[in-house]
N, C-alpha and C positions, 0 to 999 in steps of 0.2 A: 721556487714555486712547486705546491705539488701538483700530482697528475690530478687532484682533483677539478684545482683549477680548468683543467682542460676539457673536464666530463660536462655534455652539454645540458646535463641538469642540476649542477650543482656550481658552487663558487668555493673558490678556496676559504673555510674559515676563517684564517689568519687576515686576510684580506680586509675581510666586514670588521674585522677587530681594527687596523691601520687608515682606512677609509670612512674620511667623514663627508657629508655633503660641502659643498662648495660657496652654497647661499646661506646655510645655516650652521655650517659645522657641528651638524646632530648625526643621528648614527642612521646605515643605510640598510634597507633589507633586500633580499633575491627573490627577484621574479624569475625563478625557472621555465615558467612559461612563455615570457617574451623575452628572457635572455637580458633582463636590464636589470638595476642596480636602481630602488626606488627610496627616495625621500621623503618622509609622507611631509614633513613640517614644511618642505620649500613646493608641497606637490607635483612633482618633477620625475621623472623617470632617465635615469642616465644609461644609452645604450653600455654593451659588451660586445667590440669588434673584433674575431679571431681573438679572445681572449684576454684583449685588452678593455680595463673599463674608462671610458670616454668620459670626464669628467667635465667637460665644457657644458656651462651654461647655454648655449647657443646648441648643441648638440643634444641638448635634453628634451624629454617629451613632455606635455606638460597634461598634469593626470585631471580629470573630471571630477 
């Protein structure tokens, strides 16, 4: 991983490239502002804990 991963406004590029959603297996974008990993297709928001991204359906937010 790199330190980007780590910086708390950014996600490791590499990452969004390897990570798909979990409901739709379509591609994820970065909320730097809430720190979550968002889905628009499954509308779903998947936290980032200490820099891991939480990919549990039950664990997701679910967007307006």
């Amino acid at each position: 991983m790199s330190d980007a991963f780590n910086t708390p406004n950014t996600v490791d590029p590499r990452l969004l490239e390897v990570l798909v959603c979990p409901v739709t297996r379509g591609r994820l974008t970065w909320d730097s502002e809430r720190q979550e990993l968002v889905s628009k297709g499954a509308r779903l928001a998947f936290p980032v804990r200490e820099g891991v991204p939480i990919m549990l359906v039950e664990e997701a937010r679910k967007l307006d």
